[in-house]
Backbone bond lengths (Angstrom), bond angles and torsions (degrees), N, CA, C in turn:
res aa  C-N    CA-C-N  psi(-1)  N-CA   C-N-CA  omega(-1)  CA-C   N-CA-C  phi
1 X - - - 1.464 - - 1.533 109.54 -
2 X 1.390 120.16 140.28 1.213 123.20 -152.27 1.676 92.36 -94.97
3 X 1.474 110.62 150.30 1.864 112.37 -162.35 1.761 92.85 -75.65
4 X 1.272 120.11 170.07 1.586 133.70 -176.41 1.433 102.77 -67.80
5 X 0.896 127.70 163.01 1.311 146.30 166.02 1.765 138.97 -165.62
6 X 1.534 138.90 107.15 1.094 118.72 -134.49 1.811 84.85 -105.45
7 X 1.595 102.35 -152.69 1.240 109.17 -146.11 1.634 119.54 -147.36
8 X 0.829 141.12 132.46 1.766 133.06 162.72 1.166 123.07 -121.74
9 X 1.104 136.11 102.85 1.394 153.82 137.38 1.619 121.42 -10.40
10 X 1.440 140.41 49.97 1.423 122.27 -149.81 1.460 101.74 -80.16
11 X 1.595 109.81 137.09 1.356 106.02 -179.48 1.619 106.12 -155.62
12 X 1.219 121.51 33.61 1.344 143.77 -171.61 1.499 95.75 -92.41
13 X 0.999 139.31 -44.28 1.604 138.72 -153.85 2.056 86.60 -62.23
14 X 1.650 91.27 153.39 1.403 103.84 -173.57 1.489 114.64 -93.76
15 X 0.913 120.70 2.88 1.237 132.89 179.54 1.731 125.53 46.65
16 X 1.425 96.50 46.44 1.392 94.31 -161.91 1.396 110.49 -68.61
17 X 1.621 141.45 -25.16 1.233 119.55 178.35 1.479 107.73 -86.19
18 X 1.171 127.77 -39.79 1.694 109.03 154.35 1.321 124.76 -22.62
19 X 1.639 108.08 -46.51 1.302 103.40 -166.01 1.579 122.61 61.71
20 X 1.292 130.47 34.36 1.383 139.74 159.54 1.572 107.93 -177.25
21 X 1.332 108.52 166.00 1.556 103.42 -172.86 1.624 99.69 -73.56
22 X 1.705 88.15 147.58 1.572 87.43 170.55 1.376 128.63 -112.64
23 X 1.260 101.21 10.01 1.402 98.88 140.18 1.134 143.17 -72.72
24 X 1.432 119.28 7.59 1.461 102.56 -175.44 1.670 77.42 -133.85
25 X 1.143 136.06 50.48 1.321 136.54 150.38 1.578 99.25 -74.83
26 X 1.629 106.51 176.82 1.529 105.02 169.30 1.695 105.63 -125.83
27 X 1.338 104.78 163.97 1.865 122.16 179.01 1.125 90.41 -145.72
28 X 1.251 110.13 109.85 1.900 121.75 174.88 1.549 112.48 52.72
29 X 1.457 113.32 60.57 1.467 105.17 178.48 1.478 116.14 75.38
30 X 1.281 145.77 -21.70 1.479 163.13 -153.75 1.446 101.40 -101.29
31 X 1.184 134.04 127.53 1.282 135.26 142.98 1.550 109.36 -47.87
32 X 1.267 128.80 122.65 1.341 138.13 162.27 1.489 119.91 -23.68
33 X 1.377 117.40 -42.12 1.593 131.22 -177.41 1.602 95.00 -75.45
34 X 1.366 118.60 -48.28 1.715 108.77 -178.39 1.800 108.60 -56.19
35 X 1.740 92.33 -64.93 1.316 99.54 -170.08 1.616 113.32 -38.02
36 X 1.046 122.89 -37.33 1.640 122.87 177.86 1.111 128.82 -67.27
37 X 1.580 105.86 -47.34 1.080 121.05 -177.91 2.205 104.57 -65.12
38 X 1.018 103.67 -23.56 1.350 93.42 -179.40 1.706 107.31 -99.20
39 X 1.087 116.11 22.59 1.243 118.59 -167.07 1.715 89.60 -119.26
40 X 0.968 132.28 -25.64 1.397 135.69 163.60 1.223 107.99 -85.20
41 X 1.148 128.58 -8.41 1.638 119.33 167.66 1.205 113.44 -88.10
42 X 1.180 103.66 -49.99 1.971 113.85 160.99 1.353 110.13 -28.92
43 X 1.270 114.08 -71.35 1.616 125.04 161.48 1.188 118.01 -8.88
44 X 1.725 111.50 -51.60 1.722 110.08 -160.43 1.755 119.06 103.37
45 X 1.200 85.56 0.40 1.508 106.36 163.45 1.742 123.30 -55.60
46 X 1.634 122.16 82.84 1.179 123.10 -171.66 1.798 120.72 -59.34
47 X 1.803 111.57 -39.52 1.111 134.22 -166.32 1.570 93.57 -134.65
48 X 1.955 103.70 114.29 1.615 111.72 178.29 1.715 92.11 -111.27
49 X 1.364 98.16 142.41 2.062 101.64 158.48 1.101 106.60 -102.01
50 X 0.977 109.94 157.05 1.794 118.67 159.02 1.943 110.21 -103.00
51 X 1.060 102.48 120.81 1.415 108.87 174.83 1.296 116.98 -115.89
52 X 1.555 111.68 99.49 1.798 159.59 165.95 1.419 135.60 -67.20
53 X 1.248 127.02 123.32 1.208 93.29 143.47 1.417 123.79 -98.07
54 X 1.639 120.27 -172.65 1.888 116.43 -172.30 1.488 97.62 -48.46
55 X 1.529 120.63 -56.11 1.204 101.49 -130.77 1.695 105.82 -120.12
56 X 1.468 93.38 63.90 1.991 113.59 -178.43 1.636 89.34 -118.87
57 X 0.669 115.89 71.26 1.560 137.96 172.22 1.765 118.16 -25.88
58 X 1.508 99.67 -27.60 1.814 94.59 -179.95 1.624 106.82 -103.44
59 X 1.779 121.02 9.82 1.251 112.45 157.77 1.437 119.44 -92.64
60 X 1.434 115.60 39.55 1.268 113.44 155.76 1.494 125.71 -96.91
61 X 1.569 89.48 -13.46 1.507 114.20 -168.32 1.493 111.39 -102.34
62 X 1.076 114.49 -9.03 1.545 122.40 175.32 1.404 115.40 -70.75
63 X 1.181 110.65 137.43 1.285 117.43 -155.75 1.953 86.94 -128.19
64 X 1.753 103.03 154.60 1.306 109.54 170.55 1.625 105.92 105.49
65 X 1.055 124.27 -9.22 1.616 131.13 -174.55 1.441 113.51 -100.58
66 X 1.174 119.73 146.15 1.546 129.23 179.99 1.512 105.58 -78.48
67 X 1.559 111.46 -38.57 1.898 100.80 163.13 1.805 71.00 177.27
68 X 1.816 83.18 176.39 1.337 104.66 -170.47 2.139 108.36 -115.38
69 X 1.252 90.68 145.59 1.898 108.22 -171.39 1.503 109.86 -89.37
70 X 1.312 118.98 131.95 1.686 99.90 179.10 1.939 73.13 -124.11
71 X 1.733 99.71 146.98 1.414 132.11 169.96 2.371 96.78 -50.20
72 X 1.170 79.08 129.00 1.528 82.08 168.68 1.562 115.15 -69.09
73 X 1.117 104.76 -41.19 1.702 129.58 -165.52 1.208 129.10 -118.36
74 X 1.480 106.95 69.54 2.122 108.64 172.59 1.163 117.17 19.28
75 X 1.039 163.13 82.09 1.924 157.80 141.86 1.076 83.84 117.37
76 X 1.471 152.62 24.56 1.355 106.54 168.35 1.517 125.37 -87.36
77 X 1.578 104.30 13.65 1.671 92.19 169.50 1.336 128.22 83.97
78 X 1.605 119.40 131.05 1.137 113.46 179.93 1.284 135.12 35.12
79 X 1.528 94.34 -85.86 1.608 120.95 179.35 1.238 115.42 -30.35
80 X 1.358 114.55 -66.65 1.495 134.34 171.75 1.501 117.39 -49.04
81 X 1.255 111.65 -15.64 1.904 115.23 -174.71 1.889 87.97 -98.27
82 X 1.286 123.76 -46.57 1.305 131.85 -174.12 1.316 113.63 -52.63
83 X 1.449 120.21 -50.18 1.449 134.22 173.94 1.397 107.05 -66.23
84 X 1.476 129.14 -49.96 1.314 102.19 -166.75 1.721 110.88 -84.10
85 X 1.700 122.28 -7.62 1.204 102.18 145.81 1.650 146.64 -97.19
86 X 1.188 103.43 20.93 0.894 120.18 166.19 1.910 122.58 -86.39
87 X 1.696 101.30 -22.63 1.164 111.15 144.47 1.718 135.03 -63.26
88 X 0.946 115.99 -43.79 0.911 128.16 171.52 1.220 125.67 -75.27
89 X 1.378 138.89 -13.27 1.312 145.81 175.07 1.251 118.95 -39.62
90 X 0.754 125.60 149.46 1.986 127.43 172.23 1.418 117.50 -105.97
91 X 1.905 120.73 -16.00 1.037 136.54 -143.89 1.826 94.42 -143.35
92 X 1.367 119.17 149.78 1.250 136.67 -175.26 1.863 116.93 -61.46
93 X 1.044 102.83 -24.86 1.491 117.42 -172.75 1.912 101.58 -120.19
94 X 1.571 106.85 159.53 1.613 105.71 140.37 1.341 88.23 -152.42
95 X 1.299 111.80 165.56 1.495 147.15 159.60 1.411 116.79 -109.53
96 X 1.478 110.25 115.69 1.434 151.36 -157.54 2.382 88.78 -90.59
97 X 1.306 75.99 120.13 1.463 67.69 172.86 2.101 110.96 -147.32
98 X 1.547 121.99 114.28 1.416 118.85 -144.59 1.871 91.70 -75.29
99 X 1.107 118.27 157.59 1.603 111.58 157.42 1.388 136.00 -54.51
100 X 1.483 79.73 -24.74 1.902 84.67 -165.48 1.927 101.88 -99.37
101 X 1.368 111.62 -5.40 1.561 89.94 157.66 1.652 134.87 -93.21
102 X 0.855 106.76 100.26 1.751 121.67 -165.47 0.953 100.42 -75.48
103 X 1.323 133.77 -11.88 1.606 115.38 -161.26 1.640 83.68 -131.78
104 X 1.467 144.87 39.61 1.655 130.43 146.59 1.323 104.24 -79.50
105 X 1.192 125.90 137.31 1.871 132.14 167.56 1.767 102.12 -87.95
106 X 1.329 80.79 169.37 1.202 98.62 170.28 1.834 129.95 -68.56
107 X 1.631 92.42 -5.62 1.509 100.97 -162.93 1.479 93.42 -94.56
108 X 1.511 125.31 -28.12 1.323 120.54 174.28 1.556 105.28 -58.92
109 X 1.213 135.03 -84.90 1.977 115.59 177.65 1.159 95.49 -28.84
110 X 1.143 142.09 -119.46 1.590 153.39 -137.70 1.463 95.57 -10.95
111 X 1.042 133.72 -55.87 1.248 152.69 -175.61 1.571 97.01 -43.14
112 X 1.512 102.75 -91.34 1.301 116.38 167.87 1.581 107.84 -10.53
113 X 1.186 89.23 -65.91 1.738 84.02 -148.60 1.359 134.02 -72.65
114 X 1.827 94.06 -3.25 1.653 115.47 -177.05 2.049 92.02 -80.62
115 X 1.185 108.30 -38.58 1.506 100.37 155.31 1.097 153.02 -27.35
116 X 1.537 98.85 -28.86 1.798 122.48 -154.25 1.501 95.38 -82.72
117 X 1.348 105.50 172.05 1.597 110.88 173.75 1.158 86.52 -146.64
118 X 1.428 128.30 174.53 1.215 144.24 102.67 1.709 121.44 25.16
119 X 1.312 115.67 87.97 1.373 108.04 -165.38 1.448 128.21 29.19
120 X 1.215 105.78 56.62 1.543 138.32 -160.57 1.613 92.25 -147.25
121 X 1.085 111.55 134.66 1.866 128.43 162.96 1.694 105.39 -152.59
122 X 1.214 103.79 143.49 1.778 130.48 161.30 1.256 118.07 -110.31
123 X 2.335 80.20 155.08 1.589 95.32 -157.84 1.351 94.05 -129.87
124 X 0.976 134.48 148.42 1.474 117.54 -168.78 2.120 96.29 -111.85
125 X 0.701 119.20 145.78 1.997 134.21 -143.79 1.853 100.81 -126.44
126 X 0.893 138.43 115.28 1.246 131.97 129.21 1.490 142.84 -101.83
127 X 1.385 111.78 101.92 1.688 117.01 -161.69 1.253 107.16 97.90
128 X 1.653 93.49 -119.57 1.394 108.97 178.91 1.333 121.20 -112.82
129 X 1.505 110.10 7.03 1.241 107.81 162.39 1.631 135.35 -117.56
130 X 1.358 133.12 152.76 1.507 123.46 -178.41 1.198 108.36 -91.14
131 X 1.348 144.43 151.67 1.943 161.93 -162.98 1.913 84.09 -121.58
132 X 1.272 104.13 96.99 1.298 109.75 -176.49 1.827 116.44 -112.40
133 X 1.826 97.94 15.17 0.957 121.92 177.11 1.349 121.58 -111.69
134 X 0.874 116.23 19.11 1.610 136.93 -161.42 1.632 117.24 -165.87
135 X 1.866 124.11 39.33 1.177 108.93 -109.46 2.022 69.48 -155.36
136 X 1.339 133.79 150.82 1.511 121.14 141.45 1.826 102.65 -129.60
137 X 1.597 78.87 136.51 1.577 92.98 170.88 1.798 123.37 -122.57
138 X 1.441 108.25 150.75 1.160 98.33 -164.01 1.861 101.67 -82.25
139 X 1.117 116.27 176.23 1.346 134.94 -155.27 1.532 99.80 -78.49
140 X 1.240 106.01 -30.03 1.895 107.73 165.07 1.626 136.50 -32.98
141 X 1.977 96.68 -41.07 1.227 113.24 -166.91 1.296 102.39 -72.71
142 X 1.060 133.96 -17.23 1.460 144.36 162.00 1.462 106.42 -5.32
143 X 1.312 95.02 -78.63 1.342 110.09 -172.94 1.832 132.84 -66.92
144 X 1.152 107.58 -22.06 1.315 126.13 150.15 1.156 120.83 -53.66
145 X 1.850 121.16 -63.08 1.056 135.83 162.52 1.471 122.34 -34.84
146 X 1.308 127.52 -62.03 1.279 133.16 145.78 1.323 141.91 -31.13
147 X 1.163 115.62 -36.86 1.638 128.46 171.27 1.664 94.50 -97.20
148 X 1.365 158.07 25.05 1.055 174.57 50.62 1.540 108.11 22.99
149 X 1.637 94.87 -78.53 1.734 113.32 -162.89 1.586 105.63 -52.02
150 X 1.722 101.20 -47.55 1.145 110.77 -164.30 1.247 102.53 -59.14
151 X 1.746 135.42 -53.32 1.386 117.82 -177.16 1.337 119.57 -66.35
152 X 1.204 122.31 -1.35 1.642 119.38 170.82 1.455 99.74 107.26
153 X 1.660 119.61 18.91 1.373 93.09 -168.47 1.671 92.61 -113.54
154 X 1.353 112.46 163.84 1.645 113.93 -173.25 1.326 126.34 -165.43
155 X 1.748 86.27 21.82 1.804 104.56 159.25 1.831 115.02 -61.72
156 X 1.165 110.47 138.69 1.629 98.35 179.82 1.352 97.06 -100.15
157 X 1.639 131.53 -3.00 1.394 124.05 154.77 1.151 128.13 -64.43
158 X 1.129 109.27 -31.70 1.700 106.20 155.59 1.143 141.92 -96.73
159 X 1.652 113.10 7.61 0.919 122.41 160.23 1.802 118.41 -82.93
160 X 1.208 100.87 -44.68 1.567 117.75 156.68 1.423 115.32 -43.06
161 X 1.150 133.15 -36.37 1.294 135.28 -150.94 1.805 90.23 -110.44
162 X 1.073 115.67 -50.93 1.971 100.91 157.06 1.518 110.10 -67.39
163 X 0.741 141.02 -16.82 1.636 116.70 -169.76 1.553 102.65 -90.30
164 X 1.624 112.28 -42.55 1.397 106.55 168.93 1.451 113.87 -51.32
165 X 1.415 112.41 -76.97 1.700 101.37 -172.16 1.619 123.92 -57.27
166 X 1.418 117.74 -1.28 1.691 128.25 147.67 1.317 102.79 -58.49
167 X 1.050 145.36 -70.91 1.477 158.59 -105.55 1.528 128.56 47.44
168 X 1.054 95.71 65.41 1.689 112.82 -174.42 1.534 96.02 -109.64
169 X 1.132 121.25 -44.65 1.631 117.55 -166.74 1.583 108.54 -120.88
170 X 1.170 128.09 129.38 1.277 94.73 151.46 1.548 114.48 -112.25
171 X 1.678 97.55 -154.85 1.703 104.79 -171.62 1.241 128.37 -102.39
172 X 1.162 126.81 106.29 1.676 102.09 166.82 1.376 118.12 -122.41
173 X 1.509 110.25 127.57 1.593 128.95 -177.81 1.365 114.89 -38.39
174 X 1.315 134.85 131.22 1.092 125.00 175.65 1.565 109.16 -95.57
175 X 1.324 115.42 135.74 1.424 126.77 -166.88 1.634 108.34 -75.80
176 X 1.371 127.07 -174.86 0.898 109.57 179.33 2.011 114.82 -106.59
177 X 1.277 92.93 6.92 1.391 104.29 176.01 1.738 102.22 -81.53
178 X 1.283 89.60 -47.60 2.049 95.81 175.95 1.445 114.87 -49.91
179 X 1.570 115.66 -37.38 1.309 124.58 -141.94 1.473 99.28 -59.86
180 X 1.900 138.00 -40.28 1.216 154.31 -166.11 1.909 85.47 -55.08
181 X 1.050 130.26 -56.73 1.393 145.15 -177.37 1.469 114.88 0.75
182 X 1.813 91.88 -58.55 1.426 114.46 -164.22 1.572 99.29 -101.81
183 X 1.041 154.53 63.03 0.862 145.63 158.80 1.173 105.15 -77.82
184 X 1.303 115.42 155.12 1.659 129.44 -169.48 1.618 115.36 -120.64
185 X 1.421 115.92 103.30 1.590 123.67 -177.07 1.249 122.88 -76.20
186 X 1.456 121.34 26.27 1.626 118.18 179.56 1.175 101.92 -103.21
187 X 1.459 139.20 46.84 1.518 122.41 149.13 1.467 103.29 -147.43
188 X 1.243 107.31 -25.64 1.794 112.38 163.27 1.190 134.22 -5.22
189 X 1.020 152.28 142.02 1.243 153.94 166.83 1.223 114.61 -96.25
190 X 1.641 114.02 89.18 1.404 109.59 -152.76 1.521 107.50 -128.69
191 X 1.405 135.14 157.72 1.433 151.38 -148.57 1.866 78.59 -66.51
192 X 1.326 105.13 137.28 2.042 118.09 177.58 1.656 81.11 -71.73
193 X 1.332 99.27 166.28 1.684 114.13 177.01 1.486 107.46 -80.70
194 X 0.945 137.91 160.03 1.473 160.81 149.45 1.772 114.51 -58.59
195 X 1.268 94.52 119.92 2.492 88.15 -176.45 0.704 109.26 -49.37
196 X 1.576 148.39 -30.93 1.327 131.62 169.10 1.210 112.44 -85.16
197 X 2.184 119.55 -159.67 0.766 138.81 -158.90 1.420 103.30 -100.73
């Protein structure tokens, strides 16, 4: 039986070239926030966060989450949704998962995570860059992350790029069958949300 591992949902980004939240877009009938959120359960994901900001009004109503993350730090991005659940974790690992990729399965973590070690997490890399949104890290990076935030910096390429040569993360190439995985839904032309949740 594969060890626990919890989860974050990031869904704080403002979506300004969307121009509407994208979480409450749809992927097969699903609000984006469901569809994910069950896509990390698929995973094996025991403990999911939701990562918010205050004032997105239908994550009060979301149901299926162990509790919800607010960004320590105005815009700072990602990073900042990653760290504070990674604080919060209960479990040795989480898996980072963005809103706007609708189309990662569940078979990409699983994958991941047979990878993992021991304060060890994977990132899966294409080229020269790491998908650090689609990504589990162990609870270590914390602290990296943090001495990061604090200087103002909140690239996750360079945060990626210390944790690997630490040995906090490692790499795995993304193939080109995976590559469809990551597609990115912020310019899409995608189904308007539904008034409710």
């Amino acid at each position: 039986m594969a060890p626990a591992f919890s989860a974050v949902l990031l869904a704080a980004g403002r979506s300004t070239r969307m121009g509407r939240d994208k979480a409450l877009l749809e992927a097969d009938g699903t609000p984006l926030w469901r569809h994910q959120r069950e896509t990390l359960a698929q995973a094996g994901a025991d403990e999911i966060f939701l990562s918010v900001r205050p004032e997105q009004p239908w994550a009060a109503k979301a149901e299926g989450f162990s509790g919800v993350v607010h960004d320590a730090i105005l815009d700072g991005g990602p990073v900042v949704g990653v760290t504070a659940a990674l604080e919060r974790a209960t479990n040795p690992w989480v898996a980072a998962l963005a809103i706007d990729l609708p189309k990662m399965t569940p078979a990409w973590f699983r994958g991941l995570f047979w990878e993992c070690a021991s304060g060890v997490g994977v990132v899966g890399r294409r080229g020269e860059y790491f998908e650090p949104l689609a990504a589990i890290y162990p609870r270590e990076v914390r602290f990296l992350a943090w001495e990061a935030i604090a200087r103002g910096e909140y690239s996750f390429q360079r945060l990626l790029a210390a944790a690997t040569a630490g040995g906090l993360m490692r790499v795995r190439e993304i193939t080109v069958a995976e590559a469809p995985w990551f597609e990115n839904w912020n310019e899409r032309n995608l189904v308007p949300p539904r008034p409710e949740v």
